[in-house]
N, C-alpha and C positions, 0 to 999 in steps of 0.2 A: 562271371566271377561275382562273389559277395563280400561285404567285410562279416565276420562272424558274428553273431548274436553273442556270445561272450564275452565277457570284459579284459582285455589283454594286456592293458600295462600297469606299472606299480603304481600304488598312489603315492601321495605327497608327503604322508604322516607313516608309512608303513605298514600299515591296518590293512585291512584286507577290501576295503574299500578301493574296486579299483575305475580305470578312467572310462566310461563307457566310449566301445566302438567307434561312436559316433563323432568323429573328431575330428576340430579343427586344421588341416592339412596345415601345419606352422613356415611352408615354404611360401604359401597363397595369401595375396591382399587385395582387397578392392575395397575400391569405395563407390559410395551413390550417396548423392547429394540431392536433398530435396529441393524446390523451386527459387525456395528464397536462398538459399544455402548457394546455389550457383548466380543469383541474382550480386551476392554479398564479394562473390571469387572476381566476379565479373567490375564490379566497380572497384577493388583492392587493385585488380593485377593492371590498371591503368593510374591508380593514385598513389599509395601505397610500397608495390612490387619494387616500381623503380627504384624509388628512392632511399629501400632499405638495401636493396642488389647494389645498390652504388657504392652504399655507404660502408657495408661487408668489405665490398674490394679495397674501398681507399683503409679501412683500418688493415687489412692482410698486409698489403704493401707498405703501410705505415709501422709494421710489427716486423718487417725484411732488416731496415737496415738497422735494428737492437739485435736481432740472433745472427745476422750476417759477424758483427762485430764481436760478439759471445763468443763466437764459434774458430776465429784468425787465431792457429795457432793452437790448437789445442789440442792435445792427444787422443785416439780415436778408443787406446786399447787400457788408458792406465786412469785411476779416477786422480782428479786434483780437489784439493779442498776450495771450496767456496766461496772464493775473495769477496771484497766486500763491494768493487763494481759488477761484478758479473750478479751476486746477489741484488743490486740495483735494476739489473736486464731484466733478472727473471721476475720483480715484481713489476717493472713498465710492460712485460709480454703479458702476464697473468689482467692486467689493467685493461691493456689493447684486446686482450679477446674475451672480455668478459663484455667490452664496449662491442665489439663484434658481435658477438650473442643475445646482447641486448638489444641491439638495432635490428635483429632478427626476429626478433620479438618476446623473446626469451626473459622474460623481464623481472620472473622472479625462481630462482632455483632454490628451494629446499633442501637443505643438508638433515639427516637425521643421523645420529652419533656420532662417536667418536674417530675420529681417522689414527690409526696406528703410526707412530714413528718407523721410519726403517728400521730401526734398529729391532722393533718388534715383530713385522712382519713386512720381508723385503718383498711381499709376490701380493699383490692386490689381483685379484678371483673378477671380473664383472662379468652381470650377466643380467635381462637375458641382452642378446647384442641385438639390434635391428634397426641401425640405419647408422649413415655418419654423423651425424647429429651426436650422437655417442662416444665425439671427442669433445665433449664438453669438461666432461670431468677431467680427463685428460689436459689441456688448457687452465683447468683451474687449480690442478696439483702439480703441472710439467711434469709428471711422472712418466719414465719410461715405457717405450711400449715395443712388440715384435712386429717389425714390418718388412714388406717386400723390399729388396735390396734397389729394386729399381724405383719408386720414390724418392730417393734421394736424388734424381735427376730431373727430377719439376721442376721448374721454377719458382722459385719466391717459397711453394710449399717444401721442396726442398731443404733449401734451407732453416725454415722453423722448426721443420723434423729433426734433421740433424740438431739442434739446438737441445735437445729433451734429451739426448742420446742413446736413442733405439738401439735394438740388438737387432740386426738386418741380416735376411734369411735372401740365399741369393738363389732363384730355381735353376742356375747354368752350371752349378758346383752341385755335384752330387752328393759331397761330403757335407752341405750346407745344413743341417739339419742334425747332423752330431756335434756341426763345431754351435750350434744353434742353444744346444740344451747342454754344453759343457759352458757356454759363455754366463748363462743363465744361471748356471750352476756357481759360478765364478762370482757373481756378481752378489747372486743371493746370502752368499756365506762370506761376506764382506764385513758383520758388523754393523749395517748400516752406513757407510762410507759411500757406495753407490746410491742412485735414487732406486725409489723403489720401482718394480715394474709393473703394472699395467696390461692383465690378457684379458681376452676374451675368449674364454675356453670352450664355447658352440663352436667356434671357427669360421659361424658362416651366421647370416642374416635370418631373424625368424619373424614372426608376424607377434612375438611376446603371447601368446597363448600359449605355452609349454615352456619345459624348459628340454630341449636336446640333447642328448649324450654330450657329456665334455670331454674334449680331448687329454690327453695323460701328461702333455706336455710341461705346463704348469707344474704339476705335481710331483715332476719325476724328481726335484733337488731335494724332500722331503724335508720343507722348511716350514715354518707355520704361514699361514695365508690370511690375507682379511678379504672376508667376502663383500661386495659390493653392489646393490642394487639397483635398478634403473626403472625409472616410472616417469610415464609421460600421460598424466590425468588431464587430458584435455579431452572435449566433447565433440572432436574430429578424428580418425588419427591419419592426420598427415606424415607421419614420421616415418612410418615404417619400410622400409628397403626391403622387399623380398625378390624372391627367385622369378616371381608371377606376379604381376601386379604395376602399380605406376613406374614409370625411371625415373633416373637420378633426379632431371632436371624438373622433370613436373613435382616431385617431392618435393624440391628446391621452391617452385614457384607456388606449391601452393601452400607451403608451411610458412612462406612469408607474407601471404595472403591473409593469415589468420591473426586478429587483432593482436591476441596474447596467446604462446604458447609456454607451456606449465612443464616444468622437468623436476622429479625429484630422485638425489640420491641418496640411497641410505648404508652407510658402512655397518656391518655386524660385527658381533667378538670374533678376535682373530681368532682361528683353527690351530690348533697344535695338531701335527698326527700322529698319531698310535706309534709300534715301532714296527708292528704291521702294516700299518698303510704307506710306511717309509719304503715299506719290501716291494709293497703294491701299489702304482700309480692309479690305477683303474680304479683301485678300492678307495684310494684316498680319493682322486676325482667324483666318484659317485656317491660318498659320503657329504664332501662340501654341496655338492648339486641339491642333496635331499635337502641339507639346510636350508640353501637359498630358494627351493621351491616352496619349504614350507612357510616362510616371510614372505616368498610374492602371493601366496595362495592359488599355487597354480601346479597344473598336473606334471611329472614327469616322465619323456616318451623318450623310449630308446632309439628315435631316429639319430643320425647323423651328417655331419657334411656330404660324404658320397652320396645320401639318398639326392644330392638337386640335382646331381645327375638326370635324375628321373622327372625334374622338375624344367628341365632348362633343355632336354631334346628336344629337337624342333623338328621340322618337316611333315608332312600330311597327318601324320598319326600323331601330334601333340599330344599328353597327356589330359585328359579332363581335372578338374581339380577335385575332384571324389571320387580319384582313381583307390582301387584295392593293392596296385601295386607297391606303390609307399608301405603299407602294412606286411605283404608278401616279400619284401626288398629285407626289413627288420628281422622277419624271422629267418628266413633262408641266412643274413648273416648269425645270427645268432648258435642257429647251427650250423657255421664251419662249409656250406654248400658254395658260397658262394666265393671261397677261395678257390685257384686254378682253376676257373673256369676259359680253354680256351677253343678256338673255333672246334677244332677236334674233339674236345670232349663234348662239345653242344653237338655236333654231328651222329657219336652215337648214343649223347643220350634221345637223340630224334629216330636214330635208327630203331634201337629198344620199344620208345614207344609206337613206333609206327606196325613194329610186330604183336604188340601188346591191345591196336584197335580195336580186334574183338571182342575184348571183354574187359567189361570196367572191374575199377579196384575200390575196395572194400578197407576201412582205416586201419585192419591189422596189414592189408596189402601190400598197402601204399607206405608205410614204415618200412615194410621188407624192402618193395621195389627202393628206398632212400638208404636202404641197410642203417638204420636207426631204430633206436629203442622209440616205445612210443610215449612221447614225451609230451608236454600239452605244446610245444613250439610244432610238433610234428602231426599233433590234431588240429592246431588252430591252420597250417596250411593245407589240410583237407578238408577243412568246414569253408575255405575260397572255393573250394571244385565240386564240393560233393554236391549229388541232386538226389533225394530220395537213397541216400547210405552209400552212394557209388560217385567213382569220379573216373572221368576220363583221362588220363594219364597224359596224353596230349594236350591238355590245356596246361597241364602244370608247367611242361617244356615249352612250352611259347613263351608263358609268363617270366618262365626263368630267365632265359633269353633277352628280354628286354631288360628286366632286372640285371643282369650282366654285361650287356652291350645296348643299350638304353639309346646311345646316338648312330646306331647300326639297324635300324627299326627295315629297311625294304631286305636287309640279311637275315632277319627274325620272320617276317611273313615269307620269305623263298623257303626257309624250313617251314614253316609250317604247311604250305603247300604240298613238301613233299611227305609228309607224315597223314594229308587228307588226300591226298590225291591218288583216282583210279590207277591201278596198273596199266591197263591198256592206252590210257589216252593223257593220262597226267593231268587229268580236268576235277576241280570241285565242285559241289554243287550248293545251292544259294544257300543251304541250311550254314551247310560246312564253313563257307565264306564269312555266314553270322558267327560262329564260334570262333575262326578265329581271330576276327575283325574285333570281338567284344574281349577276348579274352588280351590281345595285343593291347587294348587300353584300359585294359583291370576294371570294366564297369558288368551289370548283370543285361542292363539293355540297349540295344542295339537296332535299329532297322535299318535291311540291304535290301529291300523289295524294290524300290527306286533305281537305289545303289547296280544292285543285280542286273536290272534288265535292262543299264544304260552298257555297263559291261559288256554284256551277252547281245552284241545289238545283231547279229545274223541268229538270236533265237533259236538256241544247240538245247539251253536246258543247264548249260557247264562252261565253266568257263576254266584256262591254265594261267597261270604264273606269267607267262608272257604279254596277254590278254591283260590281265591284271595293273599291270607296271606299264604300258602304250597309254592304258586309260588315265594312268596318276599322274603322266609325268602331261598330258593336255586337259588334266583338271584336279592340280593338286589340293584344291580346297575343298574336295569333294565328301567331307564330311558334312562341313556345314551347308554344302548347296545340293546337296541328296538330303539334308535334315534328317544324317541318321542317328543323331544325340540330343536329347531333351533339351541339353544347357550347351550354350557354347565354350567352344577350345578357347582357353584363355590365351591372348597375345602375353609373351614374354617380353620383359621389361630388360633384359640384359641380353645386349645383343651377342651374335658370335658368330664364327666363321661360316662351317656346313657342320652337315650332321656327322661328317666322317672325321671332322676336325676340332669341333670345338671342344672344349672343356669347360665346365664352372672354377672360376677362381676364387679365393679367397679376398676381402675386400684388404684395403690399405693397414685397417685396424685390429686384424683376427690374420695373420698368414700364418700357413701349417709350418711349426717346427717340429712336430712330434714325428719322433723318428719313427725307419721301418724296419721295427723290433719287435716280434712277437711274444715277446717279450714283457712288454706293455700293455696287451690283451688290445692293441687300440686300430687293429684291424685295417693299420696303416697299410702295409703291405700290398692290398687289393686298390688300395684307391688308383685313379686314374687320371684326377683331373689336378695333381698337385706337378 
């Protein structure tokens, strides 16, 4: 597989300028530190580290018992006006976590414009989202935010939450996601009476190199919005939380390592929307996103939450982090493929191709073999396969595969086995094993010479599916200790069950309300890991 020589997503301004191919994968972060740079982490995280880690904790639990006391007695569902002790709470909390933040090192935050009253725009837009560090503004406005219903069962963080008066999304109620965007709804057309609320409309952690499809949620009450920016200009970035890349607590330990870190926010003119984009959440959502791409100067990629799926599989076949599947995941939803996808139908679509081996397809083909018009969504996923004007039809169904069942990866190479495999004996051979070894991780190269003949060790020529899966399960790291990938499988930073189990979730600050309405255009429906 390749990413296409074309240029595939919108730009930022509209123009026809668009993001070249070549792109930052926004789930991926690493860092490398030069000599003195870990010389500098190394003397902090013994002088420094502790005594700002300490000092965070005592102001948190010094900020317990103001919103414990805020909180006695007061109703969960109806607003009360804003006495004039509780307005005392909430500028001693705004105090404590600002002293919190500063001990962090946080020491100077940047405000640029004007913050809207409720009464002008009860739904504040931030973006882009990537890391917790991103309750800062939150903290320093108490403004409302949508969070998982279980937070509220922390300790001490609990309690502070509760205090802001989140709208709490429960995953055990299935109705939780209508009563989610009716409450929102409720609140937004208050007048101003409630606080305002606080999303973060990616839903999920990016590396701030793009900006990600936004979810419709936000959108759906079609009230005016103020969009919100987030900028962290420091000459590290320690900040960022992604899908691939450091955890929580090393992020923790080493943003508090760094003398001063630099945060700026900047609020933009509220949004009014059209009486069009009131009809259409997806339109109004992709409307504010252009906005705020065009203020951060940065590209927008119609990725989404569901693509970390493809970020956060684990098990032998990890993603590389310049996989083409990311790209191949966009388009396939884009066009509608990658709804009902279930075992059954990946079964004959492996059937079709496997009768189809003979002979490759040609790009008016391969639109028929998708019964689609030929759209450039339907070119750009044949310029992944094609080699010399042709593609192999079976690379596409692997790819799919994974793109669909993404934490089901030894279910996706058992098809593909049976789609390369001889009639007589069920065996592939080494070429075969390279296609679908390279194609299973969206990359163009691959070497199984190593691989192969550790495999093959009574020296057939071929090896089967069974053969295959004895050898991975006594050397599951067999990608990197065969060195059949230039660069290494990146470790994931978020841990999780198995591959048959886990799911990505949404972090404490972004939880999915957006219902499963297609309604929305917001492709809720397929997700899996909500």
């Amino acid at each position: 597989m390749r990413i296409p020589n074309r240029k595939l997503h919108t730009a930022v301004d509209g123009g026809d300028s668009g993001v070249s191919a070549h792109f930052k994968n926004p789930f991926v972060h690493e860092l490398r530190f030069t000599p003195l740079q870990k010389l500098k982490i190394a003397v902090m995280s013994v002088t420094l580290f502790p005594v700002r880690l300490l000092f965070a904790a005592f102001m948190m639990l010094l900020a317990w018992p103001f919103a414990f006391v805020a909180t006695v007695g007061r109703s969960e569902d109806a607003v009360e006006p804003l006495s004039w002790w509780r307005g005392l709470v909430d500028l001693a909390l705004k105090a404590i976590m600002r002293a919190m933040w500063f001990s962090g090192g946080f020491h100077w935050v940047r405000v640029k414009g004007r913050p809207a009253l409720p009464s002008e725009a009860s739904i504040l837009t931030m973006a882009p989202h990537s890391s917790y560090f991103d309750a800062i503004p939150v903290t320093m406005t108490m403004a409302s935010i949508v969070m998982k219903a279980e937070s509220k069962d922390i300790p001490v963080w609990g309690t502070l939450i509760k205090f802001i008066r989140p709208v709490f999304v429960s995953r055990s109620d299935q109705d939780s996601r209508r009563k989610t965007v009716e409450e929102i709804k409720r609140r937004a057309c208050s007048d101003g009476k409630w606080p305002q609320i606080m999303i973060f409309p990616e839903g999920t952690c990016t590396n701030r190199s793009c900006l990600i499809a936004f979810k419709p949620g936000a959108f759906i009450p079609g009230v005016p919005v103020q969009p919100v920016l987030l900028r962290y200009p420091n000459e590290m970035d320690t900040i960022s939380w992604t899908w691939q890349g450091p955890g929580a607590f090393k992020i923790l330990w080493l943003t508090l390592c760094q003398l001063h870190n630099f945060v700026e926010i900047e609020y933009l003119p509220t949004y009014t929307p059209s009486e069009e984009e009131k009809e259409d959440p997806a339109l109004f959502a992709s409307n504010v996103r252009r906005i705020m791409a065009k203020a951060l100067g940065l590209p927008i990629i119609d990725y989404s939450f569901e693509d970390c799926q493809l970020a956060m599989a684990k098990g032998p076949l990890r993603l590389p982090r310049h996989t083409c599947l990311l790209e191949l995941a966009r388009l396939v939803r884009s066009l509608g493929l990658k709804t009902r996808v279930t075992d059954e139908v990946m079964h004959e679509e492996a059937s079709r191709a496997h009768k189809m081996c003979e002979s490759r397809l040609d790009l008016e083909g391969f639109a028929q073999y998708l019964n689609k018009s030929m759209t450039e969504a339907v070119q750009d996923i044949f310029s992944l396969f094609e080699e010399h004007g042709k593609m192999d039809v079976r690379e596409y169904v692997i790819a799919l595969s994974v793109v669909c069942r993404p934490f089901r990866y030894l279910e996706t190479i058992k098809l593909a086995f049976r789609m390369f495999e001889a009639q007589e004996d069920g065996a592939v051979v080494e070429d075969e094993l390279a296609v679908i070894l390279k194609t299973a991780l969206g990359i163009g190269d691959f070497t199984v010479c190593n691989l192969f003949r550790a495999i093959d060790c009574q020296d057939k020529g071929k090896i089967t599916f069974d053969d295959f899966c004895r050898f991975m399960e006594n050397c599951p790291d067999f990608v990197e200790q065969y060195h059949c990938l230039r660069e290494p499988i990146p470790q994931h930073s978020r841990e999780s069950t198995s591959p048959s189990e886990s799911r990505p979730s949404t972090n404490g600050f972004c939880a999915d309300f957006s219902p499963r309405d297609p309604n929305t255009h917001s492709d809720a429906h397929s997700k899996k890991q909500d």
